[in-house]
N, C-alpha and C positions, 0 to 999 in steps of 0.2 A: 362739473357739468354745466354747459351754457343752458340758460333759460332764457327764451325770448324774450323782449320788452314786452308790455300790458298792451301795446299796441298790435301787435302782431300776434295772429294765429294760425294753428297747426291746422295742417290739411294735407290731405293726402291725395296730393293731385300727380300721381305719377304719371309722368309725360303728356300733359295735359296737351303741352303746346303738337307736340308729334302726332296724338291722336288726333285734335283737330286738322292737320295736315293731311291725313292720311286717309279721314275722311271726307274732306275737300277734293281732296284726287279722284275719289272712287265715285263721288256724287256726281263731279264733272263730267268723268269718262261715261259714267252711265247717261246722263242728259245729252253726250256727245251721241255716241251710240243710238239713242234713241229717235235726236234728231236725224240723223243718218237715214235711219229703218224712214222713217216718213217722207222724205228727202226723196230716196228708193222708189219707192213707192208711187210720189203723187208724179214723177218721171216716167214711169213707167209704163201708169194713164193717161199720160200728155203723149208719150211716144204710139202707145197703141190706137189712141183717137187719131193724132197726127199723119196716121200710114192709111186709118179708113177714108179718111177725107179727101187724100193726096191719090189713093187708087179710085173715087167715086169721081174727083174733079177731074181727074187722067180719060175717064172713060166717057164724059161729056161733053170738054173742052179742050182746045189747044192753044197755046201760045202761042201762034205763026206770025206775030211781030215781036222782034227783036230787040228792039227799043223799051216796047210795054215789059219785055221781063228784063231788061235791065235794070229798067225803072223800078220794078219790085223789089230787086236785090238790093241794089241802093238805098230805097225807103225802109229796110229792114222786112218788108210785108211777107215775103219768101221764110217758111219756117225753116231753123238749122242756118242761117245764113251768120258771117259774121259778122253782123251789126249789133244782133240779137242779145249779146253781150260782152259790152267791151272791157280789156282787160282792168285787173283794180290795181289805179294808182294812191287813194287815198282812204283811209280808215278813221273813222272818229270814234271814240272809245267810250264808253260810262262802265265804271266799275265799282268794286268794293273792295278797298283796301285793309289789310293789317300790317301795322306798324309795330315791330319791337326797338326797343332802347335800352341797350344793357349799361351795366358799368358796375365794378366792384362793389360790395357794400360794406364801408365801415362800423356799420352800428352794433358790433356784437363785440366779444371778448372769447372769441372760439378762435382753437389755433387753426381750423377750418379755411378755404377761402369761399366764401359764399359770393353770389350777383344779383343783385337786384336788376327785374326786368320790369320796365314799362310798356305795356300793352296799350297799341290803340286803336279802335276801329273809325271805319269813316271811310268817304267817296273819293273817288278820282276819274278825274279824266283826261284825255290822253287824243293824242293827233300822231298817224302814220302816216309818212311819206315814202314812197318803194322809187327806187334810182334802178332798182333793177331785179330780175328774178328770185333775184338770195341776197341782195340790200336794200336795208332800209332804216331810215332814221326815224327815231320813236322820241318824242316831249309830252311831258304826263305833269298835272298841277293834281295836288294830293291837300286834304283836310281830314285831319279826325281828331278824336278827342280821348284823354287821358280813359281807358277802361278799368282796369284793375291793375296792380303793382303788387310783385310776389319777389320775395329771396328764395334764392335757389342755392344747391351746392353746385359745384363747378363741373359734374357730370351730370345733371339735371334728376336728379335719382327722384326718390317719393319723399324726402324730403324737402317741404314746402312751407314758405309762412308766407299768409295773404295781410299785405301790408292796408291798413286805412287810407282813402286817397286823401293827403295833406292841404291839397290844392285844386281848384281845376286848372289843367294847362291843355290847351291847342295847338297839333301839330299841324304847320302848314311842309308842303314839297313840292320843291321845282325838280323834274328829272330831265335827263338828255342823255340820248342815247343811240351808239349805232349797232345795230344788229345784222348778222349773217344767220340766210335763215332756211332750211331744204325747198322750201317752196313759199312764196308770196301770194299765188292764185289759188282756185277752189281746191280744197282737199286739206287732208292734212299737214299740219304745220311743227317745226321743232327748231329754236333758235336759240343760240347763244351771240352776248355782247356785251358790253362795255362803253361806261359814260361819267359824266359828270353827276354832283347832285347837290342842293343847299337849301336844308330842313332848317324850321326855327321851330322853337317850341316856348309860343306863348304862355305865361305864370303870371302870377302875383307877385310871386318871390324875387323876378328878376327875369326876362326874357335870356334866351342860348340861342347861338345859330350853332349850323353843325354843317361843315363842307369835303367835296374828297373825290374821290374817284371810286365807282361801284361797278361793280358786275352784276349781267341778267343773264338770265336761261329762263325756257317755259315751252310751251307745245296748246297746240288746240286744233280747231278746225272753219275752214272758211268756207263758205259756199259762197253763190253769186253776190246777194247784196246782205251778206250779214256774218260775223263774224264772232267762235268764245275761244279765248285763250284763258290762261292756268298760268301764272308770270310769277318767280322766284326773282331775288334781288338782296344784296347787301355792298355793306360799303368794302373795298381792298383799303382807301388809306381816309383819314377822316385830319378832323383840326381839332378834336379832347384833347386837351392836356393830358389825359388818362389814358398812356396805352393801349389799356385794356378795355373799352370804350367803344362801343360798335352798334349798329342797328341792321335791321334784317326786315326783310317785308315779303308777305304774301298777296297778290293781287288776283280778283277773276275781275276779268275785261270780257266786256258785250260789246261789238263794233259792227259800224254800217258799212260798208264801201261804196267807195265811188269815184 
């Protein structure tokens, strides 16, 4: 029977990683939702004050030059007009990222195949450019730092050992990215893509860069000037020596437009 090294101990963290996922989803969608209801709402007061005003100004006043309400429309001053808001070409992002790092792990004597994952949290931020309704090219610079390190079996079951951190290491990431996406403007959003990416992870022991080609998908919600997205991501090919050698990341992005 395998017994752990003295370094490592049992936990019974069944699908730890999934539940937090899965709680991340439900907390998003509800904060979506909720912004929504208020969204709703404070519209619907702007629209109902908007129509008192328009039928009190209607019944005192007229515009019988031509020119002055052009000039209004122009200046944006006409409510509903489209100046009022122009469409969004650009997005700046601040987020919070999770970083995993897998790869085999040698250190036992089980005929078992086990993985050790490095978990990391930490920020990123990101710039979107929209070429077009449903393109847009996405660059995100990412830091976090070594959290916890656990062996897993290769179905990630409730078999867990939380390993001691050896080291501190920092991860830094450049991403790049083009995405196809159901909509770019207000409302709801759901996109899949494809890019490049080249992580290093600062040690003691010896700095790693880690480079390849990644896939994203994710969904959120935009309104006029402010934007949350739910962003999935891993690598399709990498530079490990270790075939078996991958990372994965979960991102919530907060973005402005403009």
């Amino acid at each position: 029977m395998y017994n752990p090294p003295s370094f490592i101990t049992n936990n019974n963290n069944n699908g730890s990683f999934m539940r937090r996922t899965f709680i991340t989803v439900g907390l998003f969608c509800l904060m979506i939702s909720q912004a929504n209801a208020i969204d709703d709402t404070t519209n619907s007061k702007v629209s109902d004050g908007s129509l008192t005003q328009e039928s009190s100004r209607s019944q005192n006043t007229t515009l019988n030059n031509s020119g002055l309400s052009d000039s209004l429309t122009s200046s944006g001053m006409v409510h509903g007009s489209a100046a009022e808001h122009a469409p969004t070409m650009n997005t700046f992002y601040i987020g919070r990222v999770y970083h995993e790092a897998s790869e085999p792990y040698l250190g036992h004597q089980s005929i078992h195949n086990y993985t050790q994952y490095q978990n990391f949290r930490g920020l990123r931020a990101a710039f979107q450019r929209k070429h077009s309704r449903h393109i847009a090219t996405l660059y995100a610079l990412e830091t976090a730092k070594l959290d916890t390190m656990t062996v897993e079996d290769k179905e990630r079951n409730d078999t867990v050992y939380n390993l001691n951190l050896p080291e501190n290491i920092l991860y830094i990431g450049l991403k790049s990215s083009v995405i196809a996406s159901t909509n770019l403007q207000k409302g709801w959003q759901f996109y899949v893509g494809s890019g490049v990416f080249y992580d290093t992870y600062l040690k003691d022991s010896g700095d790693k860069d880690n480079y390849g080609i990644r896939y994203d998908f994710g969904f959120g919600h935009s309104w006029y000037h402010c934007q949350a997205m739910l962003r999935f991501s891993g690598d399709l090919t990498n530079s490990q020596s270790n075939s078996d050698a991958e990372s994965a990341e979960m991102v919530m992005d907060f973005g402005y437009n403009f």
